[in-house]
C-alpha positions as CSV (number, residue, x, y, z in Angstrom):
1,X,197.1,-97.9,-30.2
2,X,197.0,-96.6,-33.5
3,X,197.5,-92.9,-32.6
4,X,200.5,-94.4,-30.7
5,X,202.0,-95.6,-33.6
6,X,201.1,-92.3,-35.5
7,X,202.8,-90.4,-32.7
8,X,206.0,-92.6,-32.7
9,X,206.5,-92.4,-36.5
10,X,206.1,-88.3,-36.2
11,X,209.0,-88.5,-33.2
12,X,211.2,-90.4,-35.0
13,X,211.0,-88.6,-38.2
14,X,211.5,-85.1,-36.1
15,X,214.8,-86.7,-34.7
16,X,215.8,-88.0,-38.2
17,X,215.4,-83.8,-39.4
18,X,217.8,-83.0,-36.2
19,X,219.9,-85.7,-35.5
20,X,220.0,-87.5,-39.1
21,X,223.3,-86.4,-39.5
22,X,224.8,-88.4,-36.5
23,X,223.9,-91.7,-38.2
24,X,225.9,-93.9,-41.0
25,X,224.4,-93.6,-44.6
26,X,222.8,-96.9,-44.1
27,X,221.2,-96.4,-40.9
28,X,219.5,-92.9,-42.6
29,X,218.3,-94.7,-45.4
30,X,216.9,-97.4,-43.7
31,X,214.9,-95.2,-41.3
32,X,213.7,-92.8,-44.4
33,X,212.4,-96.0,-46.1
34,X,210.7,-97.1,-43.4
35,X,209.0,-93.5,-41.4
36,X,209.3,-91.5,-44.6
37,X,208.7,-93.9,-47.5
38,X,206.4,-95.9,-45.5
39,X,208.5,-99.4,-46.7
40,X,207.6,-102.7,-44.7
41,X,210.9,-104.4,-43.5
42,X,210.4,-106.8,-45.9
43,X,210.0,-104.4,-48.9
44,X,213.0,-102.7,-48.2
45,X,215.1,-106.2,-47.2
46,X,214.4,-106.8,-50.7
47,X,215.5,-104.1,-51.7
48,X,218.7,-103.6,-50.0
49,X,219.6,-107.5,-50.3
50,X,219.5,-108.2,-46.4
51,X,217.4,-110.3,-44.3
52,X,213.7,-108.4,-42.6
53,X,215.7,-109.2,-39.3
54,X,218.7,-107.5,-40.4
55,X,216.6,-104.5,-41.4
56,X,214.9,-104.7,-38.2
57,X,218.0,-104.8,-35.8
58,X,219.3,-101.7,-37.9
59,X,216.1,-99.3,-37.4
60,X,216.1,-100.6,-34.1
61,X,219.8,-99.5,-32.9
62,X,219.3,-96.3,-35.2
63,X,216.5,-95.4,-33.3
64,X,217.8,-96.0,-29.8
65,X,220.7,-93.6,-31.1
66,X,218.4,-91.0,-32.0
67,X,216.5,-91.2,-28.9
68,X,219.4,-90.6,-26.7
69,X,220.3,-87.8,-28.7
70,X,217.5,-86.3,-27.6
71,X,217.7,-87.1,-24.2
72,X,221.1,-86.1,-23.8
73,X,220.9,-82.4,-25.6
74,X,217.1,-81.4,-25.8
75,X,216.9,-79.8,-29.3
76,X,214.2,-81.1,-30.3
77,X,212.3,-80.4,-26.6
78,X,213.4,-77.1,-26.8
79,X,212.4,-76.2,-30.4
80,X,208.7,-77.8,-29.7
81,X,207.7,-75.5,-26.8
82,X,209.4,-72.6,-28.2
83,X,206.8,-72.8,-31.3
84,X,204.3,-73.8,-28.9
85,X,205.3,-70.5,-27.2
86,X,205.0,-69.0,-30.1
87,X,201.7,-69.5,-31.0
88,X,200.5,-69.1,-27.7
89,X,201.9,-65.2,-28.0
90,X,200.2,-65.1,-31.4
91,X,196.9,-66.3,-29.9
92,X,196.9,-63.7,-27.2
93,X,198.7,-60.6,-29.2
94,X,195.3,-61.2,-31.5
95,X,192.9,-62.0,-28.4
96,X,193.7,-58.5,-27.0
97,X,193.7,-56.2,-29.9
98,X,197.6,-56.2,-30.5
99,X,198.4,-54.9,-33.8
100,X,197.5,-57.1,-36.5
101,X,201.5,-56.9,-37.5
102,X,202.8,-58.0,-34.4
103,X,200.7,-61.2,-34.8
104,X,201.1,-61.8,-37.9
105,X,204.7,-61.5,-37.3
106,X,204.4,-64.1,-34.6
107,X,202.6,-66.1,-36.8
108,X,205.4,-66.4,-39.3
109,X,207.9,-66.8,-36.8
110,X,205.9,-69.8,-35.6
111,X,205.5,-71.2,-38.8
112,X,209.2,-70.8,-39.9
113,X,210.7,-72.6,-37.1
């Protein structure tokens, strides 16, 4: 369960880098307090002066929004098994005596994206 959690909190803060943009200043904060800044509801209901169920329902729709983002366009897909690509070729450039530039270049390449 836990490395569900894990995994979810790593989605959704990958769609917040892509598709941050797409949501209102509120909704942005609201999800970087609570995946990036690791804030309970209630810390950051305090904070921002609304109720923990008003907090909720707004990481809730923001998240939905993100998600079908995502499912509509494929970015983030796309850019995930293009590294993963990546560092497959880098693996097997090294595993069969390929020039030691050609994987590092792939290496970088990898690790820019």
């Amino acid at each position: 369960m836990v490395i569900n959690m894990e995994a979810d909190r790593w989605n959704i803060t990958l769609l917040l880098d892509y598709y941050g943009g797409t949501l209102t200043d509120k909704q942005r904060e609201y999800l970087e307090l609570y995946y990036n800044e690791d804030l309970s509801l209630s810390e950051i209901a305090e904070l921002t002066g609304i109720t923990r169920p008003g907090v909720h329902n707004i990481i809730n729709r923001s998240r939905v929004k993100l998600t079908q983002l995502e499912r509509s366009t494929g970015i983030v897909e796309r850019f995930l098994n293009i590294r993963t690509e990546l560092e497959r070729a880098a693996v097997l450039a090294e595993s069969t005596g390929a020039a030691p530039e050609l994987t590092a270049m792939l290496n970088e390449v990898a690790d820019g994206i």
